[in-house]
N, C-alpha and C positions, 0 to 999 in steps of 0.2 A: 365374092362368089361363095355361095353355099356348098360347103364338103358333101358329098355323096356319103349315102349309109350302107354298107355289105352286107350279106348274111351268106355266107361260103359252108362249106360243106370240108371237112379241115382231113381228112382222113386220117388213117394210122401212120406212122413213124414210116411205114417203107413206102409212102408217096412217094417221097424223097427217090425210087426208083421207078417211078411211072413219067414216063419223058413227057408221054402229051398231058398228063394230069400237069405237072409241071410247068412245063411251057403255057398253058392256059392259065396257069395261075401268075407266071410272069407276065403274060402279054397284055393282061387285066390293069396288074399295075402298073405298067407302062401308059396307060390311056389317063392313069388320075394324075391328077396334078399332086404336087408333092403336099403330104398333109406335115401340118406344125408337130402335130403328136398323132398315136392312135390310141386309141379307148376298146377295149378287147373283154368281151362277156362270152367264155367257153361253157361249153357242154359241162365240163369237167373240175367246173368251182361250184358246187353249190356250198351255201352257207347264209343264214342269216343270222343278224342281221346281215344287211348289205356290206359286205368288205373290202375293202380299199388293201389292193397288194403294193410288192416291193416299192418305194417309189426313189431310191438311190443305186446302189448297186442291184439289176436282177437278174436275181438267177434263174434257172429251166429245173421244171420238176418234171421229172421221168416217169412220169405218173401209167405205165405198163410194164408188163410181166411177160418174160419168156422169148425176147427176141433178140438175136444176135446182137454182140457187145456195140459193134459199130453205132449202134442206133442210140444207145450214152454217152456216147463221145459227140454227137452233135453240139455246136456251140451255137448259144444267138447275143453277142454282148452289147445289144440293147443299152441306151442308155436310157436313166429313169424318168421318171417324169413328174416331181414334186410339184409344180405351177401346176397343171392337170387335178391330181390329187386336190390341191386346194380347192378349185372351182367344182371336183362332183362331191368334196366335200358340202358347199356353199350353195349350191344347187337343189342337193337332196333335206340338207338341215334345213334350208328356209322351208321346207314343205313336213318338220316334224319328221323327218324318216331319220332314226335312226341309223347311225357309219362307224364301222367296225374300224380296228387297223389293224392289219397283219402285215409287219416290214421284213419279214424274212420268207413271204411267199412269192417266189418266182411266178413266173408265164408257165401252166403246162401244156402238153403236147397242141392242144386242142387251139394256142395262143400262136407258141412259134415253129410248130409243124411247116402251117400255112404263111407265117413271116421271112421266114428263110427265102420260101423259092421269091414271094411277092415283092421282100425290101429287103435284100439279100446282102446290102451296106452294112445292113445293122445301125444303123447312125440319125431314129427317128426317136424321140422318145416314145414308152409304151408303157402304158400303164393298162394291169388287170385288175377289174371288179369282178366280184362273186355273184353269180345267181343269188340272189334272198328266196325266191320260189318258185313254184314251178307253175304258179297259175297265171293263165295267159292274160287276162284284163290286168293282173299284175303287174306283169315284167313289159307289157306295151303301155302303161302308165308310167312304169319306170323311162321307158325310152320316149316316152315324150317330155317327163324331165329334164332328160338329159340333152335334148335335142338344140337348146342354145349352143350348145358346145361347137356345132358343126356351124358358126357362122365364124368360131376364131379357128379356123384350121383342123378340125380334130376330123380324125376319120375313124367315125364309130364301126365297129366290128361284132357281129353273131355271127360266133365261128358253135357249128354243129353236125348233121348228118341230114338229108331231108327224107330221106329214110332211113331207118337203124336197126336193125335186127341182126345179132352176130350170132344167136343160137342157128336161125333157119337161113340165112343167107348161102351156105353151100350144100344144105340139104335138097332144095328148092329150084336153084338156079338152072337153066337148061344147058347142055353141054355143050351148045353151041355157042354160051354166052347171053345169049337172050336171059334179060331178068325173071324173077320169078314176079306171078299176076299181082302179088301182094304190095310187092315194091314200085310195077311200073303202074297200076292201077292209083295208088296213092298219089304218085309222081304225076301222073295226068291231072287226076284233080287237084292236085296244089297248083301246076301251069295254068289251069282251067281259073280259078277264085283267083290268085293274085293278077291276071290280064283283066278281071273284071272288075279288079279293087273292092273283092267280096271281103273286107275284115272280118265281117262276123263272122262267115262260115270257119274263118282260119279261126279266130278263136274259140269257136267251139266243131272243130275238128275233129275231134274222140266222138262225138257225135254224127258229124256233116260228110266226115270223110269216107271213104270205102277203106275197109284192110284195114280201119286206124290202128286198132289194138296189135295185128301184125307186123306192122311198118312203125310202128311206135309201142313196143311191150311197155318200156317206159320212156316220159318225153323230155328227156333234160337233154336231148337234140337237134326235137323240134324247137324246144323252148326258146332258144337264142332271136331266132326269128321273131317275135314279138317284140323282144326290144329292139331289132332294126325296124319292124312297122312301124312302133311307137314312134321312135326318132326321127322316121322321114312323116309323122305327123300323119300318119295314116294319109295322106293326100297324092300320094303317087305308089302306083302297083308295083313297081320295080317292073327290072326286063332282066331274062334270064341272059348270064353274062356264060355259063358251061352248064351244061346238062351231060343226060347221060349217065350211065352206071359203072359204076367199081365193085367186080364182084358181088353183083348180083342187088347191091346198095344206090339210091338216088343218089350224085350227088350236086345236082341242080344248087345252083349257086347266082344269089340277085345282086343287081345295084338298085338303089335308090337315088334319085336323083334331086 
């Protein structure tokens, strides 16, 4: 059986105290069947070339500023995933793409934020690759490289925001909760293009979309998402698994199947 592809919506550190964000995020991976390893592309690596993290002991890079101590003390002792590593070594080289290695890069927040509540064992291996760019025919070229993976177990992972704006999100937002137009308006038309397996509008979205430049000042959150496209081989629209907003933020979250 073909592993399913995510694109989840990871949020900040105090998810960890939103019981139904939580719970939805548990109840998700209770429906998958257990993957061999997970393969994890955050918001919060960019780097090219393509980089290959921790793949023996890894660690959590606390990669945010200014929140109560508790939120560094988080642990996820993951074990690594070297067998992984080798195949998106092997995977990406046969097509000439240059592979970085960085063996003292942990998972950050953007990785095991959302592995905590999902595989809360800690006992899958997990290996994190870097964003190489932010351009979308790109990184859904990457994920169609990488998409043999998901026939030996691997459960690929775009962990980002489906909309992101932290300057105007509480400027914006209505007091009653209700999001602001920029964020739900986005959030409609990405339900709207991915029910209809519109690829191209998603990848050229800064374009296609309403609000884009709002809902995406910049898109190393949208970006994740094309590499789950890519991997589920553009052939399936995904179906939204949680919607809905966090402060005033999409965070609309797909399987691929």
């Amino acid at each position: 059986m073909t592993t399913p592809v995510l694109y989840l919506s990871h949020g900040a550190p105090p998810l960890a105290d939103d019981a139904t964000w939580t719970s939805q995020l548990a109840n998700w991976s209770a429906g998958l069947a257990r993957p061999r390893a997970i393969l994890v592309v955050s918001a919060h690596w960019e780097e090219a070339p393509l980089t290959i993290g921790a793949t023996t002991t890894v660690p959590l890079v606390y990669d945010f500023w200014g929140f109560p101590e508790r939120y560094y003390q988080v642990k996820y002792a993951a074990p690594g995933a070297p067998d992984l590593a080798g195949k998106v070594r092997k995977l990406l080289r046969s097509d000439r793409t240059p592979v970085h290695e960085a063996p003292d890069r942990g998972l950050d927040h953007g990785a095991y934020v959302p592995l905590v509540e999902m595989f809360p064992d800690a006992d899958i291996p997990v290996l994190q690759i870097s964003m190489p760019s932010l351009d979308p025919q790109e990184l859904f070229d990457l994920g169609r490289r990488l998409a043999p993976l998901r026939d030996e177990g691997v459960l690929i992972i775009g962990s980002g925001f489906f909309t992101h704006n932290l300057s105007a999100m509480g400027q914006t937002a209505g007091s009653d909760g209700t999001p602001p137009a920029w964020s739900s308006d986005f959030d409609h038309w990405g339900a709207e293009v991915l029910r209809d397996g519109d690829v191209d509008a998603l990848l050229d979205f800064q374009h296609k979309a309403p609000a884009a430049a709002l809902a995406h000042p910049r898109i190393e959150h949208f970006a994740p998402l094309f590499v789950s496209l890519g991997a589920s081989t553009g052939e399936d629209t995904g179906r939204t698994v949680i919607d809905g907003f966090w402060h005033g933020l999409a965070k609309r979250s797909l399987q691929f199947d």
